[in-house]
Backbone as CSV, one residue per row, in Angstrom:
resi,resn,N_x,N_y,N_z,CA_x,CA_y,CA_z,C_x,C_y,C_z
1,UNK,0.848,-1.188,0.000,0.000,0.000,0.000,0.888,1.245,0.000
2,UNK,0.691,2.344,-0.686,1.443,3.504,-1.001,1.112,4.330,0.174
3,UNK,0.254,3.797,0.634,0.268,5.307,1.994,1.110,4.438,3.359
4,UNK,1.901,3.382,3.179,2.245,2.355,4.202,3.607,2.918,3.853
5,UNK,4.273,3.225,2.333,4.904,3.783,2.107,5.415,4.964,2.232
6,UNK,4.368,6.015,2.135,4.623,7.313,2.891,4.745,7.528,3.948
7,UNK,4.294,6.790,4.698,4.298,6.799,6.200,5.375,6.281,6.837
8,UNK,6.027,4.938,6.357,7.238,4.692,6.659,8.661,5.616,6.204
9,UNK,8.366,6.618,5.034,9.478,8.034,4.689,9.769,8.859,5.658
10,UNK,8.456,9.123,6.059,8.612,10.005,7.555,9.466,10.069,8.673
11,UNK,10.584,11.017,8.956,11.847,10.652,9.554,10.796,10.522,10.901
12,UNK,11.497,10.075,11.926,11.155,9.998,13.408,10.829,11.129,13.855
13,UNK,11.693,12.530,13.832,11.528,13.635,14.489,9.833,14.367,13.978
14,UNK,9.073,13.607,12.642,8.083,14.162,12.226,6.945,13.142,12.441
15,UNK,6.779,11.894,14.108,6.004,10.885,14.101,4.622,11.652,13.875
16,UNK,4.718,12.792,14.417,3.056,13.487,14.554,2.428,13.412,13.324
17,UNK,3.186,13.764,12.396,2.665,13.216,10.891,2.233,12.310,10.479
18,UNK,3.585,11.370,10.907,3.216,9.700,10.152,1.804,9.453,10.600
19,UNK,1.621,9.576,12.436,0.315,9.546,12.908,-0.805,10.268,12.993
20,UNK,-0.568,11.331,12.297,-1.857,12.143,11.104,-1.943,11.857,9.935
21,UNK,-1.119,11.085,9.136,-1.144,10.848,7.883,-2.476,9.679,7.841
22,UNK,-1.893,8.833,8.895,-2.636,7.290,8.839,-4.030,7.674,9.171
23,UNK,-4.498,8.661,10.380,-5.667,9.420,10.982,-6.649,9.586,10.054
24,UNK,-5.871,10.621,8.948,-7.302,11.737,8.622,-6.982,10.716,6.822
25,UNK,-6.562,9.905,6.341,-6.948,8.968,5.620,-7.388,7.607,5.571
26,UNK,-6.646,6.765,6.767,-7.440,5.495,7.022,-8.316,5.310,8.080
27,UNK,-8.718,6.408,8.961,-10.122,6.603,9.630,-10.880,8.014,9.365
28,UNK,-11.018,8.259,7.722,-11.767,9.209,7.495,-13.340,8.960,7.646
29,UNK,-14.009,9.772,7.720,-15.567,9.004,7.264,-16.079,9.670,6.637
30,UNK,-15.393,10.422,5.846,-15.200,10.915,4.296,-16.140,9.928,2.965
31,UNK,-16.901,9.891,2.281,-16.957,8.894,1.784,-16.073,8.621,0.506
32,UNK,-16.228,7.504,-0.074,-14.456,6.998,-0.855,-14.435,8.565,-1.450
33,UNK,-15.477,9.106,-2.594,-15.013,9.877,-3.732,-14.247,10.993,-3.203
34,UNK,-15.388,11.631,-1.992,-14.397,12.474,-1.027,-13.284,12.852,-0.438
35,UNK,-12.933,11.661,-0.185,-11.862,11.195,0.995,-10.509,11.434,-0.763
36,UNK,-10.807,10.059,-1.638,-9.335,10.388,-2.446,-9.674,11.471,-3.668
37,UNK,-10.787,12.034,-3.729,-10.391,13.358,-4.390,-9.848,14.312,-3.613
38,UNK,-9.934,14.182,-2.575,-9.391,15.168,-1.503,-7.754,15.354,-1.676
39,UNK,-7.235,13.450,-1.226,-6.270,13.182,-1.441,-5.212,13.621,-2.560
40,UNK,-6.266,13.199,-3.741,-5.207,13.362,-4.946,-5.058,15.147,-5.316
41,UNK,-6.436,15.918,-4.757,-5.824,17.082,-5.399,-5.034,17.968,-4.263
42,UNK,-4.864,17.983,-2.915,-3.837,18.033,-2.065,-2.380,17.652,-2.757
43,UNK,-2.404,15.967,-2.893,-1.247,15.938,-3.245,-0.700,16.649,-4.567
44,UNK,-1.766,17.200,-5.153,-0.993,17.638,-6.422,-0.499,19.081,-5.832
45,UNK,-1.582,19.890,-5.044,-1.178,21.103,-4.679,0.267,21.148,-4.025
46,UNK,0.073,20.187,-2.963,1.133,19.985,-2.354,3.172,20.227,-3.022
47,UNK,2.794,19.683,-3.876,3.818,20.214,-5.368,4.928,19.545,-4.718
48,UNK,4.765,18.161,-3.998,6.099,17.484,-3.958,5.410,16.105,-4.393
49,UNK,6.719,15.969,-5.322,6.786,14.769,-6.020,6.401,13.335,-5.241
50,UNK,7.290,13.089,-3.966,7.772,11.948,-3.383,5.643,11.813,-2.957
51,UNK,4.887,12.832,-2.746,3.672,12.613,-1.693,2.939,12.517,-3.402
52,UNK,2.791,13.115,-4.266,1.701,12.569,-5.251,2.703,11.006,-5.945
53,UNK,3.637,11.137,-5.498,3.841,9.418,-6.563,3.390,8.657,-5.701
54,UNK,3.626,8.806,-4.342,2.650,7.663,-3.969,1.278,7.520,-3.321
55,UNK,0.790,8.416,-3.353,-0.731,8.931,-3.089,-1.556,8.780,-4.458
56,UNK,-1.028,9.054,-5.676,-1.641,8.971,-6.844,-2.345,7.668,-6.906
57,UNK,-1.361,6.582,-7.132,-1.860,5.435,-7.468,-3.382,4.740,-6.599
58,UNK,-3.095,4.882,-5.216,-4.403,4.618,-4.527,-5.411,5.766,-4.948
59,UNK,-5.349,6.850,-5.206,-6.194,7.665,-5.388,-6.949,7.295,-6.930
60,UNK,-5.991,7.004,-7.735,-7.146,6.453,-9.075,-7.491,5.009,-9.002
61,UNK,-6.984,4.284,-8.118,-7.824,2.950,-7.850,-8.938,3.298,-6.850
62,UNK,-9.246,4.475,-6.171,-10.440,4.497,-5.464,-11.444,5.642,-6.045
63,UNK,-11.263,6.204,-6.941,-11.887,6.760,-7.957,-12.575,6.225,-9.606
64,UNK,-13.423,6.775,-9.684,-14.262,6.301,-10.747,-13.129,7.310,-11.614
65,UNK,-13.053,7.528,-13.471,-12.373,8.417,-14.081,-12.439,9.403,-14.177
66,UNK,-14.225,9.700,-13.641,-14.467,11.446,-13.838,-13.509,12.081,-12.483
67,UNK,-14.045,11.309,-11.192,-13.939,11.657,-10.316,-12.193,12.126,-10.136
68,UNK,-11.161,11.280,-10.730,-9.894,10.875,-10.977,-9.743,12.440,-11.800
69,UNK,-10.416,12.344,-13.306,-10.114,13.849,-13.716,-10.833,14.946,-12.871
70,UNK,-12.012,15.152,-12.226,-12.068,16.299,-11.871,-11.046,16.788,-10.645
71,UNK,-10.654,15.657,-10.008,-9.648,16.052,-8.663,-8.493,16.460,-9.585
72,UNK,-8.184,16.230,-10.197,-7.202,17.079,-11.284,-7.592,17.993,-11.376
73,UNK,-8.450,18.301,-12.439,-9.306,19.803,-12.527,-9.316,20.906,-11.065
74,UNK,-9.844,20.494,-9.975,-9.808,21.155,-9.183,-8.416,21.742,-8.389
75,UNK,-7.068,20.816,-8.297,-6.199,21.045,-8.510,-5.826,22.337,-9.185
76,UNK,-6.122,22.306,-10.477,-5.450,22.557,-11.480,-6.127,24.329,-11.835
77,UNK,-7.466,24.382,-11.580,-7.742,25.529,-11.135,-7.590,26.332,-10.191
78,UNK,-7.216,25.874,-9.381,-7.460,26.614,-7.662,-5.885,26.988,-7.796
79,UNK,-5.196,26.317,-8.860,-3.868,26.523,-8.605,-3.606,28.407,-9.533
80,UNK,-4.563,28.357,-10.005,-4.657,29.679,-10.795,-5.750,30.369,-10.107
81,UNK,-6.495,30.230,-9.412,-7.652,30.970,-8.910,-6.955,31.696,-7.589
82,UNK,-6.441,30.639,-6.932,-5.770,30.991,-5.294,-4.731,32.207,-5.445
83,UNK,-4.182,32.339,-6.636,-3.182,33.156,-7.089,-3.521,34.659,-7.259
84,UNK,-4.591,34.018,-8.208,-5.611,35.932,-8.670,-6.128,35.799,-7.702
85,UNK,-7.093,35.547,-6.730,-8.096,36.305,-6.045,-7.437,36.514,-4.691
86,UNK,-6.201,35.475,-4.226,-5.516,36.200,-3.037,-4.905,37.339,-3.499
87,UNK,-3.993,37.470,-4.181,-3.519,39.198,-4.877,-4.563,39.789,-5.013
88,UNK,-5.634,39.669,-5.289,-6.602,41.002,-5.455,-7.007,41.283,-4.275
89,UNK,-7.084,40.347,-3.249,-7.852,40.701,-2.025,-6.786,41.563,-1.367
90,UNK,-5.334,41.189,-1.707,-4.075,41.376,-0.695,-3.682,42.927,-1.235
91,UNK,-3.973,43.336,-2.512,-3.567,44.790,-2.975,-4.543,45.652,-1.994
92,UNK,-4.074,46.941,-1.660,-4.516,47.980,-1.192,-5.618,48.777,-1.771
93,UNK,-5.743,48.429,-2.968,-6.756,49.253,-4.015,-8.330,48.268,-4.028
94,UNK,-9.219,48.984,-3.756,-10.402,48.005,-3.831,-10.666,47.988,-4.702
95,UNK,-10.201,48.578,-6.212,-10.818,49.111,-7.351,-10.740,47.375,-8.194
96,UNK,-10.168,46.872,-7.730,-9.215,45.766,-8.289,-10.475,44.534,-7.693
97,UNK,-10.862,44.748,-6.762,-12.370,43.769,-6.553,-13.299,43.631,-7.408
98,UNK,-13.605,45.600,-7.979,-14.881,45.219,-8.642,-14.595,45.208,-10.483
99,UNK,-13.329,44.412,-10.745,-13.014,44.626,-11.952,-13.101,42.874,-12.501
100,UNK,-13.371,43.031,-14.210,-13.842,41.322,-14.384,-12.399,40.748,-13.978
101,UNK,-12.795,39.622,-13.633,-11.546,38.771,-14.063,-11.016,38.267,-15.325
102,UNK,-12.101,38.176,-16.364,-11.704,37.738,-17.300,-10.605,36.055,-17.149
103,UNK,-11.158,35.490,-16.597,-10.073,33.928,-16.909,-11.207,33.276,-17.102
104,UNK,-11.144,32.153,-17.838,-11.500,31.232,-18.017,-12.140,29.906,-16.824
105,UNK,-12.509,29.853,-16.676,-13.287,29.058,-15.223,-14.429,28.066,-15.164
106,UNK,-14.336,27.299,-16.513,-15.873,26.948,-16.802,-16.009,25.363,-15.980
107,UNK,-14.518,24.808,-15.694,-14.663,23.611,-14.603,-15.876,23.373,-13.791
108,UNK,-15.117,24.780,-12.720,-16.440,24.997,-11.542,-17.895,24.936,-12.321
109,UNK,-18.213,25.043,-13.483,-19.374,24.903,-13.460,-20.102,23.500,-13.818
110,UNK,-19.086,23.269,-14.599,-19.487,21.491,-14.678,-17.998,20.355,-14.504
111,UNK,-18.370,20.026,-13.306,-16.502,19.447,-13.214,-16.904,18.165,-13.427
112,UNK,-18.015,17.567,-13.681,-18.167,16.321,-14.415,-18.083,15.328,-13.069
113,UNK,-18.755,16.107,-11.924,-19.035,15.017,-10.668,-20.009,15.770,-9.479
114,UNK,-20.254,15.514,-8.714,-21.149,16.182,-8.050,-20.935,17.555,-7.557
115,UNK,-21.527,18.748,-7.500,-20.609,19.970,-7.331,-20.153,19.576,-5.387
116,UNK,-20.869,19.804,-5.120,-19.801,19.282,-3.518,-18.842,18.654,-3.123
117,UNK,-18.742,17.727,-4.139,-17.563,17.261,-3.809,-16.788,17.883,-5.162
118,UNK,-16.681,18.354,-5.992,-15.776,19.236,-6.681,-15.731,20.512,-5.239
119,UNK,-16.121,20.981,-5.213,-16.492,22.403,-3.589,-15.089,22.476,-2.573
120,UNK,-15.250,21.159,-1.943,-14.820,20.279,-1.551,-13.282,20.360,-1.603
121,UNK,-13.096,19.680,-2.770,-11.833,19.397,-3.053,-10.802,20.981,-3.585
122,UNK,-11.901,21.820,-4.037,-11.436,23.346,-4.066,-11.104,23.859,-2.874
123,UNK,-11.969,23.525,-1.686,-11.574,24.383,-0.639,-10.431,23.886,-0.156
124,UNK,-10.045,22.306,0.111,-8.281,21.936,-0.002,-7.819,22.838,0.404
125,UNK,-7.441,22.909,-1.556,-6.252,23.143,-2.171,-6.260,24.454,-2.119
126,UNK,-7.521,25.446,-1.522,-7.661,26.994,-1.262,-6.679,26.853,0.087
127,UNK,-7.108,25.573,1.036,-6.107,25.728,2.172,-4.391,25.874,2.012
128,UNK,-4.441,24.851,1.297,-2.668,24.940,1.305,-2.120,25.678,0.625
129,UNK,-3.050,26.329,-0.753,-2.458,28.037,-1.013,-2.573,29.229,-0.268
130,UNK,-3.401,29.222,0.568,-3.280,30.340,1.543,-4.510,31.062,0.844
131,UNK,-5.915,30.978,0.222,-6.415,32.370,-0.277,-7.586,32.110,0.667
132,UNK,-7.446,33.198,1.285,-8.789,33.155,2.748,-10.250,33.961,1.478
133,UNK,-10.039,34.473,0.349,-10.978,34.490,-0.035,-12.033,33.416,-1.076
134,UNK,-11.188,32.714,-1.320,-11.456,31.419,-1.899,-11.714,30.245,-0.991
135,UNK,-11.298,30.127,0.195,-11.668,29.543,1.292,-12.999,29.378,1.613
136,UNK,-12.823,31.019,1.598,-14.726,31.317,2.096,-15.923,31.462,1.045
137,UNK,-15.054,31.610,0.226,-16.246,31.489,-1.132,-16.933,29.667,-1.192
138,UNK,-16.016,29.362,-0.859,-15.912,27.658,-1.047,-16.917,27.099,0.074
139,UNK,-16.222,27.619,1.531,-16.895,26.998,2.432,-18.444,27.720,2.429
140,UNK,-18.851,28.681,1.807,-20.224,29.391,2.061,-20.959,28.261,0.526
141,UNK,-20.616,28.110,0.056,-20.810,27.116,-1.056,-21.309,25.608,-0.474
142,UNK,-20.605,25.105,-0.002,-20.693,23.991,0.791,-21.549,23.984,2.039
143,UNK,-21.605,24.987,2.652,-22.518,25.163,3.789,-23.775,25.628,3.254
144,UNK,-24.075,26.153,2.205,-25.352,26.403,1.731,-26.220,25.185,0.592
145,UNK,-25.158,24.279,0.506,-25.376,22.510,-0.074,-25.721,21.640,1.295
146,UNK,-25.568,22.494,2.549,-26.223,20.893,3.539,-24.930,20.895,4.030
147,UNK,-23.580,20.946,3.618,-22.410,20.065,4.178,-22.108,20.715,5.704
148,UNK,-22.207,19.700,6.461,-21.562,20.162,7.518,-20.274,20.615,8.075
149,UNK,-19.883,21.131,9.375,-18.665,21.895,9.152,-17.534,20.768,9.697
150,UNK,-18.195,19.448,10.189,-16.880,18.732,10.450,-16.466,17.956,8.843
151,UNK,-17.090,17.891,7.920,-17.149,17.587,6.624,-15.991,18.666,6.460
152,UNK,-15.700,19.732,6.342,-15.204,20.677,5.763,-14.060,20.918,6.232
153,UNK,-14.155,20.684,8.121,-13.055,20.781,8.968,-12.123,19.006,8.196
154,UNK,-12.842,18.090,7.811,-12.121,16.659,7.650,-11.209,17.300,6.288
155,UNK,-11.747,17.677,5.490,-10.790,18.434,4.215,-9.956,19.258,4.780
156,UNK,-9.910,19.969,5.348,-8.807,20.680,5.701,-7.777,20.167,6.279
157,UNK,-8.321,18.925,7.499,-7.276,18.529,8.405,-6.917,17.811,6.990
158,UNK,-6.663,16.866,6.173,-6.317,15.990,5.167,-5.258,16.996,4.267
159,UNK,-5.849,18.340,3.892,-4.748,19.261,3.211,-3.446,19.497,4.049
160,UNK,-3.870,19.770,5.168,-2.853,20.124,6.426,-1.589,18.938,6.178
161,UNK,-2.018,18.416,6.365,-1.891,16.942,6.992,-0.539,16.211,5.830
162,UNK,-1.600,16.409,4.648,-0.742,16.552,3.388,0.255,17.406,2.879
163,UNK,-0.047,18.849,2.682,1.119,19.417,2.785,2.646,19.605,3.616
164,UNK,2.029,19.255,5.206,3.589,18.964,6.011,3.945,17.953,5.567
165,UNK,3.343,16.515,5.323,4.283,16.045,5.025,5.118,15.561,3.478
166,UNK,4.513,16.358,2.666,5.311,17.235,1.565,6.385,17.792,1.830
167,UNK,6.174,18.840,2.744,7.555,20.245,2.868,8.364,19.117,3.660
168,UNK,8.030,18.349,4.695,9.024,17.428,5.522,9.862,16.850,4.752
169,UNK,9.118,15.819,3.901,10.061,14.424,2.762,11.167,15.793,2.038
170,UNK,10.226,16.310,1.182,10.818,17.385,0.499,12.334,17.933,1.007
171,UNK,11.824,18.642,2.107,13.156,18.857,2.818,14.621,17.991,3.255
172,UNK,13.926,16.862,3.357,14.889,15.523,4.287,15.454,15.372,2.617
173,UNK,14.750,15.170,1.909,15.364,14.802,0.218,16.465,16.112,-0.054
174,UNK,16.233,16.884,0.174,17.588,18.016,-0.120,18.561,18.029,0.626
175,UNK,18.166,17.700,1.904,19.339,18.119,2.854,20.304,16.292,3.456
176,UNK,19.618,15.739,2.456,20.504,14.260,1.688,21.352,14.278,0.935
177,UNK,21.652,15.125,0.030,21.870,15.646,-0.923,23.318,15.943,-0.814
């Protein structure tokens, strides 16, 4: 199993990980599509190699193909969305709020799986980029679908969770080197 694998990478000084890693993925109650779209588009955000090579593979064996491409998709937008709308929120000029965006965005409207759990998997990867306005666009999205907030709090702890131990491996891999 690839997450038996990640978990055994984990130097000693980072057990809190290994034993959040195993936590908020093999006692999620997430359901499957949830739980590894979550997974796979974290690990992509995450932007270290060593955590999507081996997170990937379980993640498209527990995914149907849409589900497999839209956690891509969501990824793959948020990775351009988190960018523009934290800079616009973060400039000093409000003028810059009420101006189009003009990008392209038509995912979010049909990501080719249920929108909540596309929602979902946006608000992630809003976590581990840092855009508190995409956060909340996301979570007011999701909270106005029914989802509850430990639903929302379980995605986050899973991004968390995922990204340290990204920057950790990541790090231990350079300073091997």
């Amino acid at each position: 199993m690839a997450l038996d694998e990640l978990k055994s990478a984990i130097p000693d000084f980072a057990k809190d990980l290994k034993l959040n890693l195993g936590s908020v993925i093999g006692n999620s109650e997430l359901p499957q599509q949830q739980l590894w779209g979550t997974v796979l588009a974290c690990a992509i955000a995450s932007r270290s190699p060593k955590v999507l090579a081996e997170l990937e593979p379980e993640a498209k064996a527990n995914l149907k193909p849409e589900a497999y491409t839209a956690a891509k998709s969501a990824a793959a937008i948020m990775a351009m969305n988190n960018v523009f709308y934290r800079t616009r929120h973060l400039l000093s000029d409000p003028e810059y709020g009420t101006m189009r965006a003009g990008l392209r965005m038509n995912v979010i409207g049909n990501p080719g799986v249920e929108k909540v759990d596309f929602e979902l998997w946006s608000l992630a990867v809003s976590a581990i980029n840092g855009c508190g306005q995409c956060l909340h666009s996301h979570e007011q999205v999701l909270r106005k679908a029914g989802v509850d907030r430990e639903t929302i709090q379980e995605a986050v702890k899973i991004a968390s969770v995922i990204q340290a131990v990204g920057v950790t491996l990541d790090a231990e891999a350079l300073l091997a080197e």
